[in-house]
N, C-alpha and C positions, 0 to 999 in steps of 0.2 A: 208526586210530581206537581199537581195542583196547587200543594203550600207553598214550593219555593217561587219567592220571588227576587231578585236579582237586578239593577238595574244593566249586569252584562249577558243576562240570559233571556233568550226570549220567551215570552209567553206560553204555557201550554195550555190549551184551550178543552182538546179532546180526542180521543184514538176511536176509528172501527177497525172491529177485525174484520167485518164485509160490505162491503161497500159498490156500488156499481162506478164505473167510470166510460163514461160512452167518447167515440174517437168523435171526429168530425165525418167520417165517414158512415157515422152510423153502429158502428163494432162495438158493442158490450163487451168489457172486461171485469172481472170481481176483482176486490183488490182490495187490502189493509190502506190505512189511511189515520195520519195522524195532524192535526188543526192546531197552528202554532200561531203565533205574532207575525204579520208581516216584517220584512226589515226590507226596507225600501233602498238600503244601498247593499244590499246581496248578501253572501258572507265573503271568509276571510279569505276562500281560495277564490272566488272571482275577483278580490282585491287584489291579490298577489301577481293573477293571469292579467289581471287589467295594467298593473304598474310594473311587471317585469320583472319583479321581485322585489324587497324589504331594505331599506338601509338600514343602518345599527338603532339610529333611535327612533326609526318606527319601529323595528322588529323589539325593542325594549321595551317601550308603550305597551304594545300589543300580550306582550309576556304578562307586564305587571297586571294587564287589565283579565287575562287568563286566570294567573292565581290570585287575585281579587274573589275573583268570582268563583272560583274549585274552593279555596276558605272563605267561605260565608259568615260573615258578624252574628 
């Protein structure tokens, strides 16, 4: 996962399998934890939640840029 890069895939940085994660309360939990690329406009399903769903040529776009990305050059 480290080799691909993809300008539609984000980043993969690094996985733990244990990891702490402390609440604001103070609560330790262990937990798996995986360190990716930010993407600073969310993904696709807060896109969809945010605009009430897809017209034909965004949801076209969005397709082509899919299998762009599933078949890698």
């Amino acid at each position: 996962m480290k080799l691909l890069e993809h300008k539609n895939i984000p980043a993969f940085y690094a996985s733990y399998e244990s990891a702490n994660y402390v609440q604001d309360n103070g609560k330790v939990y262990e937990v798996a934890a995986i360190v990716m690329e930010y993407m600073p406009n969310g993904d696709l399903n807060n896109y969809i939640t945010a605009t009430g769903g897809l017209s034909e040529e965004v949801a076209r776009t969005l397709f082509r840029t899919l299998i762009e990305s599933k078949y890698l050059p």
